[in-house]
Legacy VTK file of the C-alpha trace (Angstrom):
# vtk DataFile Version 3.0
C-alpha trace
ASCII
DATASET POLYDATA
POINTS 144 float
144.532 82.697 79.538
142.296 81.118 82.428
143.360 78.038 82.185
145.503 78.080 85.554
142.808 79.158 87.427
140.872 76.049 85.920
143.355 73.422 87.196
144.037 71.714 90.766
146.287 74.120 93.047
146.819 70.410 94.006
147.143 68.683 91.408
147.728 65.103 92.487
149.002 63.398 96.634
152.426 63.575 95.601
152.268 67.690 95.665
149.863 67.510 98.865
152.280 65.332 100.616
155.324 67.494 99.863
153.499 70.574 100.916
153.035 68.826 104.111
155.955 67.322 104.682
156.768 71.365 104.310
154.298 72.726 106.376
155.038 69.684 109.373
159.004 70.973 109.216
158.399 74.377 109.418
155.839 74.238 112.189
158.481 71.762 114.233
161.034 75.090 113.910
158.429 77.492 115.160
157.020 75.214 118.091
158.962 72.089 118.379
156.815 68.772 117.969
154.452 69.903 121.013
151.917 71.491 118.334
150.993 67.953 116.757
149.169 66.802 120.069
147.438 70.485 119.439
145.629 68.862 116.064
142.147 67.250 116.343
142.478 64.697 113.080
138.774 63.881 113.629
137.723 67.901 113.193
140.855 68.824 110.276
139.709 70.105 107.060
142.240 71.897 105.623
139.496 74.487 103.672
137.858 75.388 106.981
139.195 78.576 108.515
138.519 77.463 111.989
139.249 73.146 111.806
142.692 73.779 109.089
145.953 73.332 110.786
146.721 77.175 111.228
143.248 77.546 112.818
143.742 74.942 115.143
146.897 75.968 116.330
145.758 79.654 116.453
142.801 78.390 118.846
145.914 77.277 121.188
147.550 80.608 121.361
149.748 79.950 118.185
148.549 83.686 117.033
151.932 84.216 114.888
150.297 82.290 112.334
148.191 84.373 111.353
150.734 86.763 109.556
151.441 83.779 107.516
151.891 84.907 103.787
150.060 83.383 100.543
153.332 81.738 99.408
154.305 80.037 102.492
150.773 78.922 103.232
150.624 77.516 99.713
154.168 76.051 100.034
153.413 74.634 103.356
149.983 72.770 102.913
147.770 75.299 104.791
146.304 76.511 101.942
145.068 76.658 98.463
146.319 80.193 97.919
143.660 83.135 96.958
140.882 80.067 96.402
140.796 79.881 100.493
138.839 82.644 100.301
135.670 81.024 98.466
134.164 79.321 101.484
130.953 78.452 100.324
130.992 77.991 96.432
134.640 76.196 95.901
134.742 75.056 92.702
135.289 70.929 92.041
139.201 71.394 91.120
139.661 73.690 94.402
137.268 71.105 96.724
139.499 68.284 95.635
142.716 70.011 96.315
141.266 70.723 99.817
140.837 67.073 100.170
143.557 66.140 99.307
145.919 68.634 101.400
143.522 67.101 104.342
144.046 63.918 103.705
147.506 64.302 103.476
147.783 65.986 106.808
145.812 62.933 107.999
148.351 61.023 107.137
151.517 62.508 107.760
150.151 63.262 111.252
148.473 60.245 112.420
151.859 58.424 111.927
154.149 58.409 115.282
156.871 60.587 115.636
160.387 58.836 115.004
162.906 60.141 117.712
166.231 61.679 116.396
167.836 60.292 118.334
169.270 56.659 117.587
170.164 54.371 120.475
173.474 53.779 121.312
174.892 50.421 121.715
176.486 49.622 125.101
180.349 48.838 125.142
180.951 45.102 125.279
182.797 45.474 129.366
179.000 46.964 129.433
176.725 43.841 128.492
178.502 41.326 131.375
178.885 38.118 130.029
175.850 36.839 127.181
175.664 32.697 127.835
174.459 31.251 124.211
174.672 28.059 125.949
177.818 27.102 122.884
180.226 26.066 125.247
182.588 27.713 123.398
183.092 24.603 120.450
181.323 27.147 117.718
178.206 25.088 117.948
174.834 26.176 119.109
171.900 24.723 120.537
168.093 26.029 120.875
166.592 24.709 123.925
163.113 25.188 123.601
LINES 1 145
144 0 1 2 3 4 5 6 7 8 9 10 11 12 13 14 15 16 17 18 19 20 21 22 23 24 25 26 27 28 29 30 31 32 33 34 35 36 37 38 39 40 41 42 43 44 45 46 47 48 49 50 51 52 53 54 55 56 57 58 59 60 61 62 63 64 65 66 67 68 69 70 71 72 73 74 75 76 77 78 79 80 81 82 83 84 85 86 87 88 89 90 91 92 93 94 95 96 97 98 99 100 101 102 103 104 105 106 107 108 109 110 111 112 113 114 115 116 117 118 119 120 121 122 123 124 125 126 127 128 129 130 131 132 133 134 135 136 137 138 139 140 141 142 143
């Protein structure tokens, strides 16, 4: 009958990194990608009201977040759902979840931010003429 409330809300990095990966997309439609420079990796622990992602952000004005439901919390990696609320006395399966939402956070945030945007090539009248130093006989040399 208890037995869910037993278990890891996050049960293994695969399901912390998916909640993040969540969490990062929907905070990149509410604030663009300015609120990642926001995020002090050194202080983030993700069962810490005031060093979690939502409470950093909130310290920066973000104050939205903090009509953010249960279920998109949970969904999103900010939380552990109702177990947020044991701050002192987490049990081992809820401090473990915790660490591992953090440290997926961590990760998924210490990594640089890949541009949409790909490059496009310039048009060969563009580039002006490339010498390979061939001559033109299909045969290259490497001068060194």
């Amino acid at each position: 009958m208890f037995e869910h409330l037993c278990s890891d809300p996050v049960p293994d990095m695969q399901t912390a990194i998916s909640r993040v990966q969540s969490g990062i997309r929907h905070l990149d439609e509410l604030y663009g990608r300015e609120w990642r420079a926001k995020i002090n990796l050194s202080w983030l622990d993700i069962s810490s009201p005031r060093n979690c992602i939502l409470g950093q952000l909130m310290r920066h004005g973000h104050l939205a977040l903090l009509f953010t439901d249960v279920s998109t919390g949970v969904a999103c990696g900010f939380s552990c759902g109702l177990w947020d609320l044991l701050f002192f006395c987490q049990p081992p399966w809820v401090s473990r979840s915790f660490d591992r939402l953090t440290e997926a956070w961590k990760l998924a945030l210490s990594e640089p931010v890949v541009s949409d945007s790909r490059p496009v090539p310039a048009r060969p009248s563009q580039r002006g003429n490339i010498d390979r130093n061939d001559s033109g006989r299909g045969t290259y040399s490497c001068a060194g």
